[in-house]
N, C-alpha and C positions, 0 to 999 in steps of 0.2 A: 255314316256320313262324317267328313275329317270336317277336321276347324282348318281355316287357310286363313294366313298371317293376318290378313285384315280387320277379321271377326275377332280374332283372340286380343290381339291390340282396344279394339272399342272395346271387350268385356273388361279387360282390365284395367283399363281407362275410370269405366263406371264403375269398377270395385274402388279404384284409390279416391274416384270421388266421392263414394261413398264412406269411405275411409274418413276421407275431410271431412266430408260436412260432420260425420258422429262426434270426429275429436276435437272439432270446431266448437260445435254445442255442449258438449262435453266440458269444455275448457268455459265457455261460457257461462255453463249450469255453475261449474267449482265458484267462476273468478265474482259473479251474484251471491251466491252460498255466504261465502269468507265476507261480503261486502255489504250485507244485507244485513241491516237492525232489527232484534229480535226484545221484546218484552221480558225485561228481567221479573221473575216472579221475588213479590217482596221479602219472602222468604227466606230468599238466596242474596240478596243487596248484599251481603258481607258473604264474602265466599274465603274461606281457608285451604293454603294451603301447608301442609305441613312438612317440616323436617324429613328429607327423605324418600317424598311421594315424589313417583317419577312424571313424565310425562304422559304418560299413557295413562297412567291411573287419574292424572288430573281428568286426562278427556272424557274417561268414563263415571268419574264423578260429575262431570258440567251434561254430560247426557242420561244421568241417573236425576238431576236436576231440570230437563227439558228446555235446557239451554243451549247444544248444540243437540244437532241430530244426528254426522254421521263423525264420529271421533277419529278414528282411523283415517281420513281425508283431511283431519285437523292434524295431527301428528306429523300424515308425513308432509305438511305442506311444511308445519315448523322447518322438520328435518331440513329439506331441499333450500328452506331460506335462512337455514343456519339460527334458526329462533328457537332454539329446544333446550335450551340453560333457564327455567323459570326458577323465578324465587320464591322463597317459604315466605308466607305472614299472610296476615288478612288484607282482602283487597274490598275495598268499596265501588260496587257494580252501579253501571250509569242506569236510570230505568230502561235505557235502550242500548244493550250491546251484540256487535256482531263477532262473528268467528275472529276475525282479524282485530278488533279493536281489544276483545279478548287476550288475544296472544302477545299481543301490544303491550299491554297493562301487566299480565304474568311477568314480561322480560325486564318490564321498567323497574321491577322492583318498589313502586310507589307504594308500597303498604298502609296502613292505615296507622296514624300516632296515637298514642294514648300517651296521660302526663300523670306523673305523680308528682307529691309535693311535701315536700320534710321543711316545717316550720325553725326558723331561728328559736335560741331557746328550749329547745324540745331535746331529750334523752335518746341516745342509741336504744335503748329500750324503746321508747317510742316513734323509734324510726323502724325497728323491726315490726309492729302491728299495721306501721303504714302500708309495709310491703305484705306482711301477711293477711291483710285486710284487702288487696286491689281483685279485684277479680278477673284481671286481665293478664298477670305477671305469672309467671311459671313459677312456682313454689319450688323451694329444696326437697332432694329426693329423697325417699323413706329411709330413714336410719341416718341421714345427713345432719350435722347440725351446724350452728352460726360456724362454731370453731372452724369446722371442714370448709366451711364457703369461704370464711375472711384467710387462709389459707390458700385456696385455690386463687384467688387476685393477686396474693403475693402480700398480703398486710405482713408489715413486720414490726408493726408496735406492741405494747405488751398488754395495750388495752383500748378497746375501739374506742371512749368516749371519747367526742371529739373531732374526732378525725373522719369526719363525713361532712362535706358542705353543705349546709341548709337551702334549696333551692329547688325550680320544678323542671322537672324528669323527662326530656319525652323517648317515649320506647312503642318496642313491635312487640306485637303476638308471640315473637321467637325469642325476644330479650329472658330473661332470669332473674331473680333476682342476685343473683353474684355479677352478673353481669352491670343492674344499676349502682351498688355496693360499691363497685369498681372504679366507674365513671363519677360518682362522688367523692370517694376518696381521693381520687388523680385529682379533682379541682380543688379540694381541702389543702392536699400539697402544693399546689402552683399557689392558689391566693396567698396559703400562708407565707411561702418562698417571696413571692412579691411584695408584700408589708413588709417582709423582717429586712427584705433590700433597701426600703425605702425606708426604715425607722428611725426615728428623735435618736440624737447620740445620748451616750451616759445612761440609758434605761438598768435598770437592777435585775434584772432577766440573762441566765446563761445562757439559753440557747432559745429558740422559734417555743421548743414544746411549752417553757414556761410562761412565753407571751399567750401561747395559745391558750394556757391553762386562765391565763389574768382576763382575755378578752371572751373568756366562757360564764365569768363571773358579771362581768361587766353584763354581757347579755341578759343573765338572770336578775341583774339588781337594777335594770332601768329600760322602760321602753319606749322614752321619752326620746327620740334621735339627738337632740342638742344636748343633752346631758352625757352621754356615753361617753364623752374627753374629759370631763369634769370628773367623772366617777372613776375612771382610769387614773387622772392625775392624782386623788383622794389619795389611791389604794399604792398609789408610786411610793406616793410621800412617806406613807404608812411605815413598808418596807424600806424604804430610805432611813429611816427613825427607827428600825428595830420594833417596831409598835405590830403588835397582831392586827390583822385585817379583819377580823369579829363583823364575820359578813353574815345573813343570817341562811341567804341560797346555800350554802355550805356545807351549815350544819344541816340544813334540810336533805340535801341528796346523802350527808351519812347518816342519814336517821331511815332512809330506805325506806322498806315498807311500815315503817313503825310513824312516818309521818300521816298525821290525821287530817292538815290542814290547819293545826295551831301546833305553834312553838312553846313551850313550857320553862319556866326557869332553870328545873331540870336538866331539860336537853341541851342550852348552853354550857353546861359543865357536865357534862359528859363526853368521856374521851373519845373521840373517833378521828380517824386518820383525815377526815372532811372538817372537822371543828375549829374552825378559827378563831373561836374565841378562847381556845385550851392552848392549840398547833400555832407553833412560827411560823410563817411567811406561808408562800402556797401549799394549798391542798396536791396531794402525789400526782392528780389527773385532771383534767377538764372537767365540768360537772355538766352540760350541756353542748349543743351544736350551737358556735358562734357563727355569725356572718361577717360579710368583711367590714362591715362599717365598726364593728363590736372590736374584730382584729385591728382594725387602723385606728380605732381609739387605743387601745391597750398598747400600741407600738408607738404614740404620737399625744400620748396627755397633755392635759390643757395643763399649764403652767397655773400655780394659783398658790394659795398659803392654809385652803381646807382641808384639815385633817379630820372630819366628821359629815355624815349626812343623814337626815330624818326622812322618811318619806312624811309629803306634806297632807296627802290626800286626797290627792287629782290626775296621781298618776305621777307626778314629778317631785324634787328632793327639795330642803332647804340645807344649805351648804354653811359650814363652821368653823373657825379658825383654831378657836379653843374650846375647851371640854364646857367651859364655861357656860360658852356662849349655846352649844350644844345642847345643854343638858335643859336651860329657860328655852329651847326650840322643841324639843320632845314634850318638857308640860305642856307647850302652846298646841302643838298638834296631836296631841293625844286625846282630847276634847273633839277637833274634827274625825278623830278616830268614831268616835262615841259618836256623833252628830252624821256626820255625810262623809262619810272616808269609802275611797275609790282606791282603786291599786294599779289600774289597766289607764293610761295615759291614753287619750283622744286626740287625734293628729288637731288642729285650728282648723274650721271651717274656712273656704278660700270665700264662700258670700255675704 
């Protein structure tokens, strides 16, 4: 029995309709799939990804996770809508995400911040346990060390203290620590670059490094804010006068590990390249991380005629003109030493 044109026309009629309706539904079943919110398991709320992984590998980690079901229908949708450049880091999952809000989120690049924070005051030494303490920051690689990292940034001074700005951090999952290292240092140089544009004329300072080196001291010797011009002007005058700066921060950081937490008569006459009560004029380096208010004191001294200060006991100094006057200020507070002596300055309550 033949097929006459009419029969074959309806059969293939019903084949392309049938054709449609599958890729109809089909397209349908996908365009719900990709659109449909799915219960993030808490597990998974932080999803990584890393350096490297491709897209395909993502998809079948989010389907080793029970968060999408078919990966291969996630890929190539990426592909065809040109979404398939995802970025590396941690992302934070809504309790409810679909395929598409997914793929959304991977291209945005939105990763998740994490901060760290290097205290004013505080030692490149102790900026190094900050970082090797976080447990989110990518450590240096086995057999690396600081020398290798402050290298790889491109430091070109002959010694890090200092030259990090004290400040808090924010970073990805993929960050480094060479890479925070980095990003401090570059704002250590603009601020400092900034003060030394803006600086009091006539200061006794050759170049930025020695301001930098004066308002690292200043940091150490006061953390009262109103005082830092005052304690800068002190140490101006000092050096204006040939007089040694017999600061006592000084001889502490060259007394290294040999410092206990008390200063001995000792340790002021003993020589070290830190000793300002031995050494003329500034110590070779920085002794800590200044911030910029420590830097625009040290570049902007308060004008005055004290050449001495006492810590009084409260956190703040009493200032001196002459040795004199200094000398009846040290008996008077060395009694509140004995009695109720504080060292850590308490901002004024505002009530």
């Amino acid at each position: 029995m033949g097929w006459n044109v009419k029969s074959l026309s309806r059969i293939l009629l019903f084949f392309a309709l049938l054709l449609f309706v599958f890729g109809a539904g089909c397209l349908a079943f996908f365009f719900h799939w990709m659109h449909t919110p799915k219960a993030i398991p808490e597990s998974y709320r932080v999803f990584s990804i890393e350096a490297g992984d491709t897209l395909y590998g993502v998809s079948e980690k989010l389907r080793s996770a029970d968060i999408i079901g078919f990966p291969k229908l996630w890929v190539n949708f990426a592909r065809i809508n040109n979404h398939g450049t995802i970025k590396a880091g941690e992302y934070m999952l809504a309790e409810m995400e679909s395929p598409a809000s997914l793929l959304a989120l991977f291209n945005s690049g939105r990763v998740i911040q994490h901060t760290i924070m290097f205290v004013e005051g505080s030692r490149f030494a102790d900026m190094l346990n900050v970082l090797e303490a976080h447990p989110k920051l990518k450590k240096k690689s086995d057999g690396q060390t600081y020398q290798d990292i402050l290298k790889s940034i491109a430091f070109e001074q002959a010694h890090p203290e200092g030259w990090f700005f004290p400040d808090t951090y924010a970073f990805s999952a993929e960050d480094t620590v060479a890479s925070v290292l980095a990003r401090a240092h570059v704002k250590m140089k603009k601020v400092l670059d900034e003060e030394w544009q803006a600086r009091a004329p006539n200061l006794p300072y050759m170049s930025p490094y020695e301001a930098l080196i004066m308002a690292s001291i200043v940091e150490k010797e006061t953390g009262a804010p109103h005082e830092r011009a005052q304690i800068a002007g002190v140490f101006v005058r000092r050096l204006e006068k040939g007089m040694r700066l017999q600061t006592d921060p000084t001889v502490i950081y060259g007394m290294g590990e040999k410092y206990d937490g008390d200063i001995r008569r000792k340790d002021l006459k003993e020589k070290t390249p830190y000793n300002t009560y031995v050494i003329d004029g500034l110590p070779p380096t920085p002794i800590a991380l200044p911030g910029r208010a420590a830097i625009h004191a040290a570049l902007n001294p308060e004008h005055g005629v004290a050449l001495f200060f006492v810590a009084k006991g409260d956190g703040t100094h009493h200032f001196s003109a002459t040795f004199e006057e200094h000398s009846a200020a040290v008996k008077k507070f060395q009694k509140v030493r004995r009695e109720n002596y504080r060292s850590n300055y308490q901002l004024p309550s505002n009530n």
